[in-house]
C-alpha positions as CSV (number, residue, x, y, z in Angstrom):
1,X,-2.4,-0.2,-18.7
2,X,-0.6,-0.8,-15.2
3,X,-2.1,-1.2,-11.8
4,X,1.4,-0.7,-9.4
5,X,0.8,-1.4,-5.5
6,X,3.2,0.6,-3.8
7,X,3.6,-0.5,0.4
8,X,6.0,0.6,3.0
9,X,5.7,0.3,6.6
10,X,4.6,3.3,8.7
11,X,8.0,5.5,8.2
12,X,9.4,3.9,5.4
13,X,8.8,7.1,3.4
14,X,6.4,5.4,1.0
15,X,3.9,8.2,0.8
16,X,6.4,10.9,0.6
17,X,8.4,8.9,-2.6
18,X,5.2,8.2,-4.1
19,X,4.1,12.0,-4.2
20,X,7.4,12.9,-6.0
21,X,7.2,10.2,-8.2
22,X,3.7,11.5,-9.1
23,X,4.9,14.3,-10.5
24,X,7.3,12.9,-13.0
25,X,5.1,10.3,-14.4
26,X,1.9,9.5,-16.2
27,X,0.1,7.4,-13.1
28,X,-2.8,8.6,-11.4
29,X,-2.8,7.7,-7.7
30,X,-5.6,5.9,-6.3
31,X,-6.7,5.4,-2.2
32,X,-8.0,1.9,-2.2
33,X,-10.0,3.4,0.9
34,X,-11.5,5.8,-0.9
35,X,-12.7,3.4,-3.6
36,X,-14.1,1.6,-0.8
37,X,-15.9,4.7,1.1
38,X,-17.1,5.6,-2.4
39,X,-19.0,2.2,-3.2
40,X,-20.6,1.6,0.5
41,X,-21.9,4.8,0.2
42,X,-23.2,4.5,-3.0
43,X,-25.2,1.5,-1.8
44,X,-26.4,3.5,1.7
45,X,-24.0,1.0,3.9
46,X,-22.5,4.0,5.3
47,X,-22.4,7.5,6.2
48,X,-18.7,8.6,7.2
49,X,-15.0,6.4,6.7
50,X,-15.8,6.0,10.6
51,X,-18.8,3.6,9.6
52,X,-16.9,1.2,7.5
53,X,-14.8,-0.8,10.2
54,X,-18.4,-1.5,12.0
55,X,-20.2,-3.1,8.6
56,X,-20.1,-6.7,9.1
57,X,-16.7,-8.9,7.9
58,X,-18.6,-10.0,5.2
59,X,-20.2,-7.5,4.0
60,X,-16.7,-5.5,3.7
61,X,-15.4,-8.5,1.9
62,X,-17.9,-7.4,-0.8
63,X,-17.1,-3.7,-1.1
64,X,-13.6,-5.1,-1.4
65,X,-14.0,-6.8,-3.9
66,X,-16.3,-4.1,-6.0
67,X,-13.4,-1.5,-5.1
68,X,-10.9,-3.9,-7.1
69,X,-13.0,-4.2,-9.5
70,X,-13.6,-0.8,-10.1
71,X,-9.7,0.0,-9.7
72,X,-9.3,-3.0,-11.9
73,X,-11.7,-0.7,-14.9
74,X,-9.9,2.3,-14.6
75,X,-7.0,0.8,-15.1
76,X,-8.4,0.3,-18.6
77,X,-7.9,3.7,-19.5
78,X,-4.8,4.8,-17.4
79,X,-1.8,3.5,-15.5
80,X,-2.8,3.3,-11.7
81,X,-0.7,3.4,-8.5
82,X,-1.7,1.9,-5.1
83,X,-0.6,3.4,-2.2
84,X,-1.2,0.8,0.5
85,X,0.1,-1.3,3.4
86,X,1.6,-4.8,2.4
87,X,1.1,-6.0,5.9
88,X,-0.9,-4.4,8.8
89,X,0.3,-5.3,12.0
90,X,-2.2,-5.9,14.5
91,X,-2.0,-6.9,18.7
92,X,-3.2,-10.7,17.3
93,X,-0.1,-10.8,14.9
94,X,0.0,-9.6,11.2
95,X,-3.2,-9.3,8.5
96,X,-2.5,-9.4,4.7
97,X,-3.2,-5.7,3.4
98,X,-4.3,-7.5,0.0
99,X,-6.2,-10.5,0.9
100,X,-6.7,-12.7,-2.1
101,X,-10.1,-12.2,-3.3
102,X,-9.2,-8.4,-3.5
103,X,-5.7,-9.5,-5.7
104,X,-8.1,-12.0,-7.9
105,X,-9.9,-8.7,-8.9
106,X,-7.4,-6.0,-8.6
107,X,-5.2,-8.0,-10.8
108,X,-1.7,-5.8,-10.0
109,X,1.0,-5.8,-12.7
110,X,3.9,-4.8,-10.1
111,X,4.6,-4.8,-6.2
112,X,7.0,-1.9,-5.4
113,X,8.5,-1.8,-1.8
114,X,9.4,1.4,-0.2
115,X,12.1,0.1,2.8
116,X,14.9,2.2,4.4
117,X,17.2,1.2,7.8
118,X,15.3,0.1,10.7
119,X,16.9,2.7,12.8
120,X,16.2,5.4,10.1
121,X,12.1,4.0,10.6
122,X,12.8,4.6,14.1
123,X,14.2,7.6,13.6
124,X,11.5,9.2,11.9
125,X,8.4,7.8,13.6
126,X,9.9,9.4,17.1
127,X,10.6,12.9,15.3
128,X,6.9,12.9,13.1
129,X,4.5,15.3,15.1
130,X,2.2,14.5,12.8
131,X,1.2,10.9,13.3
132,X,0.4,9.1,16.1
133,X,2.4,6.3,15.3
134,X,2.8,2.8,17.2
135,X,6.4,2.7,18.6
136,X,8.6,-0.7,17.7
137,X,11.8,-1.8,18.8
138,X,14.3,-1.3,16.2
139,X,14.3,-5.5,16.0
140,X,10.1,-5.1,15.2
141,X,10.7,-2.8,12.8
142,X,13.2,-5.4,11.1
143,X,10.7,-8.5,11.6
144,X,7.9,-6.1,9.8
145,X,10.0,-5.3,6.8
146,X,10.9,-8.9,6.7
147,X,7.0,-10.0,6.8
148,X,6.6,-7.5,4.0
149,X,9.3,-9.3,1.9
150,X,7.5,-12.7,2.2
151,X,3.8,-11.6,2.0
152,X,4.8,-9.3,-1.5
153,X,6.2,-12.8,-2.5
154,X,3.5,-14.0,-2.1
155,X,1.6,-11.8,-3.5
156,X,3.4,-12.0,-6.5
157,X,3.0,-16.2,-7.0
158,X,-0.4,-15.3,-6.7
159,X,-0.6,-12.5,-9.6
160,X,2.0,-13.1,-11.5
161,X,3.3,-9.6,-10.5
162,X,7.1,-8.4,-10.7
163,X,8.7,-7.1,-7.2
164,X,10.6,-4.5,-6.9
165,X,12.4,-2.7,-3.5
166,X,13.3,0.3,-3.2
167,X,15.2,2.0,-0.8
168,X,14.7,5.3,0.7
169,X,17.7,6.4,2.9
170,X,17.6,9.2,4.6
171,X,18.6,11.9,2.9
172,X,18.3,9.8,-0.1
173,X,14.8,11.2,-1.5
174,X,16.3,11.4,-5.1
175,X,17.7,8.3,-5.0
176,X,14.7,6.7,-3.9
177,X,12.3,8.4,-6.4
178,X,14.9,7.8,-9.3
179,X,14.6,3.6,-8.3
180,X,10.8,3.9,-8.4
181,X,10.6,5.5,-11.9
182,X,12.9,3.2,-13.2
183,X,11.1,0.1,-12.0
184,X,7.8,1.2,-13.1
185,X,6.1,-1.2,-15.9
């Protein structure tokens, strides 16, 4: 079976392609953070998702790594899709959202990334009520979609994962989820 990483940068659309992809194929969607909350608390690390940026660096390294593995299992029985950020940007510069011990175990089959126009990004992130979202500059929002492109790259030397971009205009929902199914493994 697949395990398909799916990243976009905060109003790229990614979430909102991904749900209407989910219900035209056979993928079950998985919250890497969930996976993560799931194990520490198995093993009495934490109480709450709220506990998990305070465990120590190392010690999150680990339930990493366990959460890719177990991501990795599943993916045994059933195709597997990763929502998740390719890049976080950070005040110290940009962190890899898939360090590599996590893509040793994880072992993805394909990258997919959800882009649209900078100033569509912009767009959005001003008009959504519902986030509180960092605001860029229309030439940040380009350099992050740019740092996305190289990192998946990356990524994919790493794995040995395909890469595939798709673009979500706006407007252009149908379009966007139709270039997702299609580049699915």
């Amino acid at each position: 079976m697949n395990i398909v990483i799916i990243a976009g940068i905060p109003g790229s659309g990614s979430t909102t392609v991904l749900n209407s992809v989910l219900e035209k194929v056979d993928y079950i969607n998985i919250n890497y953070g969930d996976i993560m909350l799931e194990i520490a608390k198995e093993q009495d690390l934490v109480e709450d998702r709220d506990d998990m940026r305070k465990l120590n660096p190392e010690v999150q390294k680990e339930v990493q790594k366990k959460a890719a593995e177990r991501i990795h299992q599943l993916s045994q029985k059933d195709n597997i899709i990763i929502d998740t950020h390719c890049t976080i940007k950070t005040p110290k510069g940009y962190l890899p959202g898939l360090p590599r011990w996590v893509l040793e175990e994880l072992k993805p089959t394909q990258f997919i990334l959800i882009e649209a126009k900078p100033d569509e990004i912009l767009y959005r992130r001003l008009n959504d009520d519902t986030r509180t979202r960092d605001q860029e500059s229309y030439d940040a929002i380009k350099e992050h979609q740019m740092t996305n492109r190289s990192t998946v790259m990356a990524y994919s030397m790493f794995t040995g994962a395909t890469v595939s971009y798709v673009q979500n205009s706006d407007n252009g929902l149908e379009s966007a989820v139709e270039q997702l199914i299609e580049s699915l493994p």
